[in-house]
N, C-alpha and C positions, 0 to 999 in steps of 0.2 A: 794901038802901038805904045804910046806914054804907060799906059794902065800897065799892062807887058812888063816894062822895064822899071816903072816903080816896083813892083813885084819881085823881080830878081835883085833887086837892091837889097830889099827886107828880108830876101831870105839867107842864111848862114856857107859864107863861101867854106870847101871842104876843109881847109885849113884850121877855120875856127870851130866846125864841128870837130874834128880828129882834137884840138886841144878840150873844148867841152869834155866830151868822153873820158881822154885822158882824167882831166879832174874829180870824175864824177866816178874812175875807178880807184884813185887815188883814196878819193874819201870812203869807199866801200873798203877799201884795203886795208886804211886806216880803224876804222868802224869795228872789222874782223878781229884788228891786231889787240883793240882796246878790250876786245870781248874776251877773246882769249887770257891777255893778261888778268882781265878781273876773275877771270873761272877759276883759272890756278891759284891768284892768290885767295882766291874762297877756299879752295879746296886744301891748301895747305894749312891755314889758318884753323879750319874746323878739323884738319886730325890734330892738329898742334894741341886743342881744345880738349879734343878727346883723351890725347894723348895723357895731359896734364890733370885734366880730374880722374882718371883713371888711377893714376900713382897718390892721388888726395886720396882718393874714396878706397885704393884698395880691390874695386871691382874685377872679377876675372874676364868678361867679356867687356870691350872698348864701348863707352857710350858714342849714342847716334848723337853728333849734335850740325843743327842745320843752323846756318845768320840769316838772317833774315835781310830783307834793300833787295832792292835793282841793282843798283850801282853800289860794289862792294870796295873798290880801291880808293876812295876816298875815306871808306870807314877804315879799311887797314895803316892808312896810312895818317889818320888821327888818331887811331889807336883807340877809338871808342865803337863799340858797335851798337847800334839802340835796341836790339831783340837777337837774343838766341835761343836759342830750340835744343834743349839737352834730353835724351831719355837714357835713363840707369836703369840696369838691370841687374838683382841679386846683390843690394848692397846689404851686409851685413856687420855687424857690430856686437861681441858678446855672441848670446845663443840667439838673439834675433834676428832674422832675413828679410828683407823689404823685397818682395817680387819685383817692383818694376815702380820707377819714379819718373815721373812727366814734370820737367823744372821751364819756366818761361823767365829769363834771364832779360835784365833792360839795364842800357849804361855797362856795358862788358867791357873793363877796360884793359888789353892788353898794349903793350910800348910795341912801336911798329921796330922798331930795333930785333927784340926778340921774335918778331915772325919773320925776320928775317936771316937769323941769324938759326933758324928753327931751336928755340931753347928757350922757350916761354917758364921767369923763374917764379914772376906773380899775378895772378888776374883778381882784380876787382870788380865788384859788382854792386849797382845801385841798388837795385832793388828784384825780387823776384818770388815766383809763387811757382807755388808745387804742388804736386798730385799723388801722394804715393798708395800704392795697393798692396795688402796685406791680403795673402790668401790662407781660409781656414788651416790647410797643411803646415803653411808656415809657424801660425799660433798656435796649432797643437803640438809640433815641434817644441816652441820654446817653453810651453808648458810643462812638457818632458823634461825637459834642459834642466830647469828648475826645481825639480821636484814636485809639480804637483799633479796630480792623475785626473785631470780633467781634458775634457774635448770641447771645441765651440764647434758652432754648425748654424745655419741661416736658421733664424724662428721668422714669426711670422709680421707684416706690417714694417718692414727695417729693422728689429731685432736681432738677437742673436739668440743660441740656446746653449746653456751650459751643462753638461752631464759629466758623470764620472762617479766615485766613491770618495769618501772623505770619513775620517777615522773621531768620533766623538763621544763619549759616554763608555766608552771600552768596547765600542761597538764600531763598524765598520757599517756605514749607512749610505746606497745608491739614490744618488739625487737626480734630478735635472731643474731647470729655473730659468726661463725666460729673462733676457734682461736687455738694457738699453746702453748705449755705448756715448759717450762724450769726452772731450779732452781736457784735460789738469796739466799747463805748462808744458813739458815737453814731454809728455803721456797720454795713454790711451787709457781712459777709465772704463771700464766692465760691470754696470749695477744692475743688480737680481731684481728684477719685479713682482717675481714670483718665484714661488718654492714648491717643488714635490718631491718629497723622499719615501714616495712607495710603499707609506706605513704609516699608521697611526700611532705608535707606540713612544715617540720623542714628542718633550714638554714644551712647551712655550717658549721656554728660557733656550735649550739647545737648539731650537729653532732662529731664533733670532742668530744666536752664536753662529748656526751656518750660512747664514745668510751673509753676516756679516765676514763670514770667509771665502764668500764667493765674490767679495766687491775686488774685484781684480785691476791691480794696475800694471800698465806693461809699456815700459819707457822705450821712447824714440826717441834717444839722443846721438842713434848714425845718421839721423840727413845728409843727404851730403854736403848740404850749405848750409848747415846749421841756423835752420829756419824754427820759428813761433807755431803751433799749428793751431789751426782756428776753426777746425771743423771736422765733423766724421759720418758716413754713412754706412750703413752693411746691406748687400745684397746678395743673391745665392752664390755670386761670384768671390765674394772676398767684404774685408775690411777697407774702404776708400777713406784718407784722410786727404786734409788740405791744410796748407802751410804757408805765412810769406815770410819773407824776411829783408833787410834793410845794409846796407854798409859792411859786405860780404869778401871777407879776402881769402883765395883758394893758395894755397903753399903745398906744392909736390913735396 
């Protein structure tokens, strides 16, 4: 009988269950309200984002750009974000077109004023690295652009292959030349490894001369953060370069 009634002591009369409850929907409620609040202000923050390198860069389609955190309303409302996620497509500059640019963005700093004010008028950027792809069509576009009648196209081992005709000796001579690609400052260098022009009948000397017209440079100075690039590959999909840069300020 004691056992019994120590028993009902320990357990929660309905009162204090019904407030338990109460509190424990309270803080679900709460928990909801917080999550909500942070979704929106993510989601307004990254078109503000898009919005604003859009009118930098000129692009006709909005970049994707994603923040990165769990918890995002503390970063809007410091005004610094530590990762964002930008992709551009079709940035163009002059007669050149960048297919598509993968930027990773650190230290983004927008004033929590202007997202809320939706009227973002400058974002800073510590630091960030980029991906951009250059597809053959593109380069043989600007090659056009330019005046020169040449084509690239994947060679073999990460190469590239240069063909076209080129006007030397009072003659019009079809080439092609394997070459190898690296970067000068904020260009892409194009150098022949090899030469075939389909003939035997060109000296030594105008051999060299074409070669040396085939060292191609083709400037990337639209990034759209105007980044260093530090590196290049080519695959049958395209030209890949890669880019960082340092103390980046974006102005619509």
């Amino acid at each position: 009988m004691a056992e019994t009634t120590r028993g009902r002591r320990r357990g929660l009369s309905p009162e204090r269950r019904r407030l338990l409850l109460q509190v424990l929907g309270l803080i679900v409620v709460v928990a909801l309200l917080l999550w909500g609040l942070d979704t929106m202000a993510r989601i307004r923050a990254e078109t503000l984002l898009s919005r604003n390198i859009q009118d930098a860069t000129g692009v006709e389609v909005p970049p994707e750009v994603d923040v990165h955190g769990i918890f995002f309303l503390p970063q809007v409302i410091r005004g610094v974000y530590s990762e964002v996620q930008v992709t551009t497509e079709g940035v163009t500059g002059g007669p050149l077109r960048i297919d598509r640019v993968e930027s990773q963005l650190f230290d983004v700093q927008v004033p929590f004023h202007d997202v809320l004010v939706r009227d973002i008028r400058r974002v800073g950027i510590g630091r960030s690295v980029e991906i951009l792809d250059l597809t053959y069509q593109d380069l043989n576009a600007y090659f056009a652009a330019t005046g020169r009648r040449l084509t690239l196209a994947p060679g073999p081992d990460g190469t590239v292959r240069i063909s076209g005709n080129l006007g030397i000796a009072n003659q019009t001579v079809p080439l092609s030349a394997d070459a190898t690609l690296s970067v000068e400052g904020d260009a892409l260098r194009i150098s022949p490894v090899s030469l075939n022009t389909g003939s035997g009948s060109l000296d030594a000397a105008s051999q060299l001369l074409l070669g040396q017209r085939l060292r191609l440079l083709v400037p990337l100075g639209t990034l759209p953060f105007g980044h260093q690039l530090t590196g290049v590959s080519a695959d049958p999909d395209g030209v890949h370069l890669t880019a960082t840069g340092t103390d980046i300020v974006i102005e619509p």
